[in-house]
Structure formats: structure tokens, C-alpha cells
N, C-alpha and C positions, 0 to 999 in steps of 0.2 A: 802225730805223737808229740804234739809240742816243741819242734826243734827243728833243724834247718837237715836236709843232708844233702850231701854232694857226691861226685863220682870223677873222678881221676884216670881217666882209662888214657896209657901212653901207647898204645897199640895201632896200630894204620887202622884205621875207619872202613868197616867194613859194614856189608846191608845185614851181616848175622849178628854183630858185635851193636847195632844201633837197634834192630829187634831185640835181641835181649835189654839194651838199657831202657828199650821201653818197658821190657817184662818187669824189669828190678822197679822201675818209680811203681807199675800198678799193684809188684808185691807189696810195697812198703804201705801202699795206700790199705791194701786190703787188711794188714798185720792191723794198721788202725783202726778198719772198723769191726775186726774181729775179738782183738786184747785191750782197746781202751777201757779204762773205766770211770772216763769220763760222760760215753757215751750210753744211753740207757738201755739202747739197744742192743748192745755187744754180747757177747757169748761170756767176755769174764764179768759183765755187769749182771746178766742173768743168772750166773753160775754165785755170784757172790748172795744177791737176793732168793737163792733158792727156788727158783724158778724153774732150773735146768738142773741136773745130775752131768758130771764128769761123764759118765756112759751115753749121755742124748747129743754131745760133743763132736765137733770132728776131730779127722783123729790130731792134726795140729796141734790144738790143742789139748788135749792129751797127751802129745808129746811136749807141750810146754811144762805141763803140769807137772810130769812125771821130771822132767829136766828141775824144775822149782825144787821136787823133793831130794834128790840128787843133791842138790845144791846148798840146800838146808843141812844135808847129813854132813857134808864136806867140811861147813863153817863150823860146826856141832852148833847150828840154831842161827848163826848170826846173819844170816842171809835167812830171810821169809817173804814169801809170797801174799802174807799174811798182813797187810799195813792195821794200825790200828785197830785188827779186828776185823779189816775188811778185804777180801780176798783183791788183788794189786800185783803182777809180776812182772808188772813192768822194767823192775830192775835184774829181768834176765832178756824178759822180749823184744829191747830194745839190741842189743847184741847178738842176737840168737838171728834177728831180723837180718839188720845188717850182712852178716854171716851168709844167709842164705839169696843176700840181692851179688853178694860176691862171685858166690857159686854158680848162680846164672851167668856172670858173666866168662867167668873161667870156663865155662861146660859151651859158649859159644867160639871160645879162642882166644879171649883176652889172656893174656899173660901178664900184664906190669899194670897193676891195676889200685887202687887207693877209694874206699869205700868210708866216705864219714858219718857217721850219725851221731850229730851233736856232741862232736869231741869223740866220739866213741869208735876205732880207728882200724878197719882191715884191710890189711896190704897183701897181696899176690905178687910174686916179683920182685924186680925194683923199678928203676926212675926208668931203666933201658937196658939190654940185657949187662948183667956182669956190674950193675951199677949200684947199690942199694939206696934205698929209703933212707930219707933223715926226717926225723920227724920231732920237732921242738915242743917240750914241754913247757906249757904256760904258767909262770908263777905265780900262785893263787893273790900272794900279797901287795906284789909289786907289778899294775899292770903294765905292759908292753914289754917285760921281759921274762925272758928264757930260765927255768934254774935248771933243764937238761936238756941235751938233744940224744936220742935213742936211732942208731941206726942199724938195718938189717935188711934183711928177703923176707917175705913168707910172715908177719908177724900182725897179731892184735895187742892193739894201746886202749886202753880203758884207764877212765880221770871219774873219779869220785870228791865231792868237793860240794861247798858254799858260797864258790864265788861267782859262780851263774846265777843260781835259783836260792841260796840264802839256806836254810834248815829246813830240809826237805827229806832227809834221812831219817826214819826212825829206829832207834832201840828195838829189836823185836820183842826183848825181856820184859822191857817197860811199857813200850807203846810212846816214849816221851822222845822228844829229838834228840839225835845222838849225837854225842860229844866229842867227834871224829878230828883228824887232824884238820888242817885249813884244806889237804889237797891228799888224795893216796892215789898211785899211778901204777896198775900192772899192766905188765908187759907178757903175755904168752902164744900160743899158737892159734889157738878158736876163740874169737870172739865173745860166743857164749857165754863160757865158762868164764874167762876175764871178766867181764862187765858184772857177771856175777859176784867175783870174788874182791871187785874193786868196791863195791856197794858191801861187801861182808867186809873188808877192810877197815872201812871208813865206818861202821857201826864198832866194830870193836873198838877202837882209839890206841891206847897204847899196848894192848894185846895181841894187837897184829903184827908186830914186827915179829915176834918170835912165828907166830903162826905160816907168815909167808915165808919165812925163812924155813919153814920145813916144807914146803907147799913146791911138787916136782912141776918142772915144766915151765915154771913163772918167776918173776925176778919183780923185782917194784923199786917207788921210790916215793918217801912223803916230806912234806910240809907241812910242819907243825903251826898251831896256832900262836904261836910267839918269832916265827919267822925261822926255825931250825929247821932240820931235816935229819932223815935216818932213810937208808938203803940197805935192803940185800946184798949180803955179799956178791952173789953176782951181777949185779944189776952194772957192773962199769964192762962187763962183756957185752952188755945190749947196748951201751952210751954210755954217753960220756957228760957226768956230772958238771954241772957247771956252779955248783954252789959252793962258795968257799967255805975250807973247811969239810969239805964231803969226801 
């Protein structure tokens, strides 16, 4: 998928807990060569070219697709599966992924577990039991440092942004790069849906504050292109702001 991912498992090392983290890398492998659309092969490079109908599909994908539509209805449009025209859902399939390398491990016995895909963040548990998660958000403008740390049990972090990969977000309206804050950060329960709605964030720009502020289950935090920020009101229940002024 283009991105690094890691695994955080704080659990005693067992032979089921190290079979499944084998299962989780070949899941993620496989997510690759089934959703890339980079590759010419793939099932969403096929399905884009018309080659393939949603019905010749497995059902995965089809439950991706249908999760895309889901998720399109939620943004009202802002989140699309649709890049420039060209069928891309990447910005669900990478959390959706993730999600599901977690679930393997939870279903072998992990309990305190930390699943990352390139920034993109699912925690089971916490550090030990009774302990929680701290997990530092990176500021988009100022690198090496923090402008939150979000701490909990049980929780997805999803980072929408241009400070990795530059303008890479499209407008789904326009087709043209979206003009999103420097960083938008939600915070909610499934992965999925987060990474979904952090990529529909960062398309809207300054429409989404209100948005997520009605938006159940999830909480955020952004940085603006001028170095400000704006948060959810609940967002200082999930962490604790570190930006002056917030």
C-alpha cells in the first residue's frame, strides 16, 4: 500500500498470537494485491477499466464497496471512492485493512495491542492491563513536535494531511486538490469509518468543523494552514491538547 505498518502486540508471546501476526502481514499483503490501483492486476483496477462488474467480485470487495457507499452517504459526497474519475478507495481500504489485521489478533488472544498503517492507528486495550494508550499527535508544521496527545482503551486515530505525501486529496466536487487544513485528526471506535471520515474531513476544509462536531462516536482535532487549530468539543475527553491557545 505504499506505507510502512507495524504491530505493537504487549501480550506474552504465544505460538497462536505469533500465527496470527503471521496471518495479519499476509492479510495486509493480500488487501494489496486485491484494492491497489496501482497494480493492473487487481480487482479495483479491473473493476475501474470495466473489465469486471461489482457482481464477478469477491465478496470483500463488495463489502468494500458497499462500506465506500456508506461512507459517501455519511460525508453527503465528501468522502468518494471515485478519484478523479477513476474508481480508488483507498481512503477507506486502508483502515478497513488495518481493522481487520487487529481482529485476527484479538480473535487469537491478544488483548493490549497497537496496529499502525502509516499513521493510521488501532489500539485494543491498553500499554497493560488497567493502563491506557497515549498516542502523540504529530504536528503537521512543526516537525518533531507533538500539538496533542490522545489517551484511552479500545480506540482508532486516523491523520489526514500534506505533510507526508504533499496534495494528494482530491475535491470529490471538483476533481482538483483539496484545500484541507495542514492536518485533521479523528479519533473514534473502528478504524474504517475514522480513516474514512478523516480523508472527508480534510476534503471539506473549513466545513468540517461543524460537520464533526455533529458527527456521533468521534471527536477530532485540526491544524490549519496558518499554524491555528480548532477542536471538537469533546475532543479534550480523548486528550489533551497541547496547543496554545486550544
Amino acid at each position: 500500500m505504499g506505507t510502512v505498518f507495524s504491530f505493537d502486540v504487549r501480550d506474552p508471546a504465544t505460538l497462536a498470537l505469533e500465527t496470527a501476526l503471521g496471518d495479519a502481514v499476509a492479510w495486509l499483503h493480500h488487501v494489496d494485491r486485491v484494492f491497489s490501483p496501482y497494480r493492473p492486476d487487481s480487482a479495483v483496477s479491473r473493476l475501474a477499466r470495466g473489465t469486471v462488474r461489482p457482481d464477478d467480485c469477491s465478496a470483500e470487495v463488495r463489502e468494500v464497496l458497499d462500506l465506500c457507499a456508506a461512507a459517501r452517504h455519511a460525508t453527503d459526497g465528501w468522502f468518494s471512492p471515485v478519484a478523479g474519475g477513476v474508481l480508488d478507495p483507498s481512503g477507506l481500504v486502508k483502515g478497513w485493512a488495518v481493522e481487520r489485521a487487529a481482529q485476527r489478533l484479538r480473535a487469537a488472544g491478544a488483548r493490549h495491542v497497537c496496529v499502525n498503517g502509516g499513521g493510521d492507528l488501532r489500539f485494543s486495550g491498553g500499554t497493560a492491563p488497567g493502563v491506557p494508550w497515549r498516542i502523540g499527535i504529530a504536528h503537521p508544521l512543526r516537525p518533531d513536535t507533538l500539538c496533542a496527545v490522545v489517551t484511552g482503551h479500545d480506540l482508532a486515530v486516523a491523520t489526514s494531511g500534506t505533510a507526508e505525501r504533499g496534495a494528494h486529496i482530491l475535491d470529490p466536487h471538483t476533481g482538483a486538490p483539496a484545500h484541507g487544513p495542514a492536518a485533521v485528526t479523528v479519533v473514534g471506535r473502528s478504524l474504517t469509518m475514522t480513516d474514512a471520515y478523516a480523508t472527508a474531513a480534510f476534503a471539506m476544509g473549513a466545513k468540517a468543523a461543524g460537520w464533526l462536531e455533529s458527527l456521533p462516536g468521534h471527536e477530532a482535532l485540526a491544524v490549519t494552514a496558518d499554524g491555528g487549530c480548532w477542536h471538537t468539543t469533546g475532543f479534550p475527553d480523548c486528550g489533551t491538547p497541547l496547543i496554545a491557545g486550544s
